[in-house]
C-alpha positions in Angstrom: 0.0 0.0 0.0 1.5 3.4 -0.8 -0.1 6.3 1.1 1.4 8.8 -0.6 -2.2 10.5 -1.4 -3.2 10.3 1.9 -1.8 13.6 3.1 0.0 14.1 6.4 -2.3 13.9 9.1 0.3 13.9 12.1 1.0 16.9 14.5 3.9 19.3 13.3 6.6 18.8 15.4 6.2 15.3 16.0 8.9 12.7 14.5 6.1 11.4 12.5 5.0 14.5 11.1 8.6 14.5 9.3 8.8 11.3 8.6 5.7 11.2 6.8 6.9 14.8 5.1 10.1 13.2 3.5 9.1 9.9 2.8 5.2 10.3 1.4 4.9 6.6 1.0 4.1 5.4 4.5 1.0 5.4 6.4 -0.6 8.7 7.9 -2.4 6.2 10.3 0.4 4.0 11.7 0.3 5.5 15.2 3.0 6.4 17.8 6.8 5.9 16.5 7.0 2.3 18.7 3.8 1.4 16.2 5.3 2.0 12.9 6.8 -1.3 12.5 4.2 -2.9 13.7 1.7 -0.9 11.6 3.7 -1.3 8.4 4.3 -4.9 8.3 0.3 -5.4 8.6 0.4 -3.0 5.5 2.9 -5.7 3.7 6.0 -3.5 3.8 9.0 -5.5 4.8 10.5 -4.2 8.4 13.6 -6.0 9.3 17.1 -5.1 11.3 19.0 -3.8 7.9 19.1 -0.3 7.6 18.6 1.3 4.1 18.7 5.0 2.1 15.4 5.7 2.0 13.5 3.4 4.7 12.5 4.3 7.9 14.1 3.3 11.8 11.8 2.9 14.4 13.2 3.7 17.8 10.7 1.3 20.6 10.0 3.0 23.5 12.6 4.6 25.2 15.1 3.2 22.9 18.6 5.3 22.5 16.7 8.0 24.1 13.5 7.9 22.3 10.4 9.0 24.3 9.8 5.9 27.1 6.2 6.3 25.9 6.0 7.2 22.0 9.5 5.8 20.9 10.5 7.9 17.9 11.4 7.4 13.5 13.5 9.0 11.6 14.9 8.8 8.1 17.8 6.9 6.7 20.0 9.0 4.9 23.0 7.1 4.7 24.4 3.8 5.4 28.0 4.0 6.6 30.2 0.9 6.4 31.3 0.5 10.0 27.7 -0.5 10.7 25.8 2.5 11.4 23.3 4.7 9.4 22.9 8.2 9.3 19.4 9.3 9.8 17.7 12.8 10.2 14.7 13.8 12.2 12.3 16.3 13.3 10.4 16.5 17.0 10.0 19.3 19.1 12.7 18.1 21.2 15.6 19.2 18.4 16.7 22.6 17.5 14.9 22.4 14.6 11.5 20.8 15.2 10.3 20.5 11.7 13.5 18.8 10.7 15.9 17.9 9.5 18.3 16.8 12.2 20.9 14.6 11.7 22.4 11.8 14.0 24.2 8.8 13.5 24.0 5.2 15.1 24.8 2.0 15.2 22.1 -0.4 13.6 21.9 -3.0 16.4 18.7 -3.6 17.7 16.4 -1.4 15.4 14.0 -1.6 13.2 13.5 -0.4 9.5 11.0 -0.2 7.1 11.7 -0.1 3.6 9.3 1.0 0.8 7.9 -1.6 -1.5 
């Protein structure tokens, strides 16, 4: 299922709300951050632990700092070869709420998922 006609219908300044601005293609109904994988792999997109340019990570709750009660996604950017990604993000808890802002981690123990 693409969504990308759906519109955004996430709160500005949530990590959703840029998700969902930079990458049109997933849902505008897949819930908190810790829902997205859940939510996309009932869609049929493929979520697994292999980051890629252009998919989304999902943070679970309280993962690396994501909110203990939303979790948090963001936006692979880049794929580094010592096994982590660079990703950017938006959330009212960065300097620049509506994004982007760039981090980079290791890819242990996250989840991505990668359009169809």
């Amino acid at each position: 299922v693409d969504h990308s006609n759906s519109g955004n219908a996430y709160a500005w300044g949530q990590c959703t709300w840029y998700v969902k601005t930079v990458a049109p293609w997933v849902g505008t109904y897949w819930g908190n951050g810790c829902q997205w994988a859940t939510s996309a792999a009932v869609d049929g997109y493929q979520v697994d632990g292999t980051p890629e340019v252009g998919s989304v990570v999902v943070f679970a709750a309280g993962q690396q700092g994501a909110n203990a009660q939303y979790g948090h996604v963001g936006y692979v950017e880049a794929v580094n070869g010592d096994g982590t990604f660079t990703f950017s993000q938006g959330g009212l808890g960065f300097a620049n709420p509506a994004g982007p802002n760039y981090q980079t981690l290791s890819a242990a123990g996250f989840q991505f998922i990668h359009k169809n």
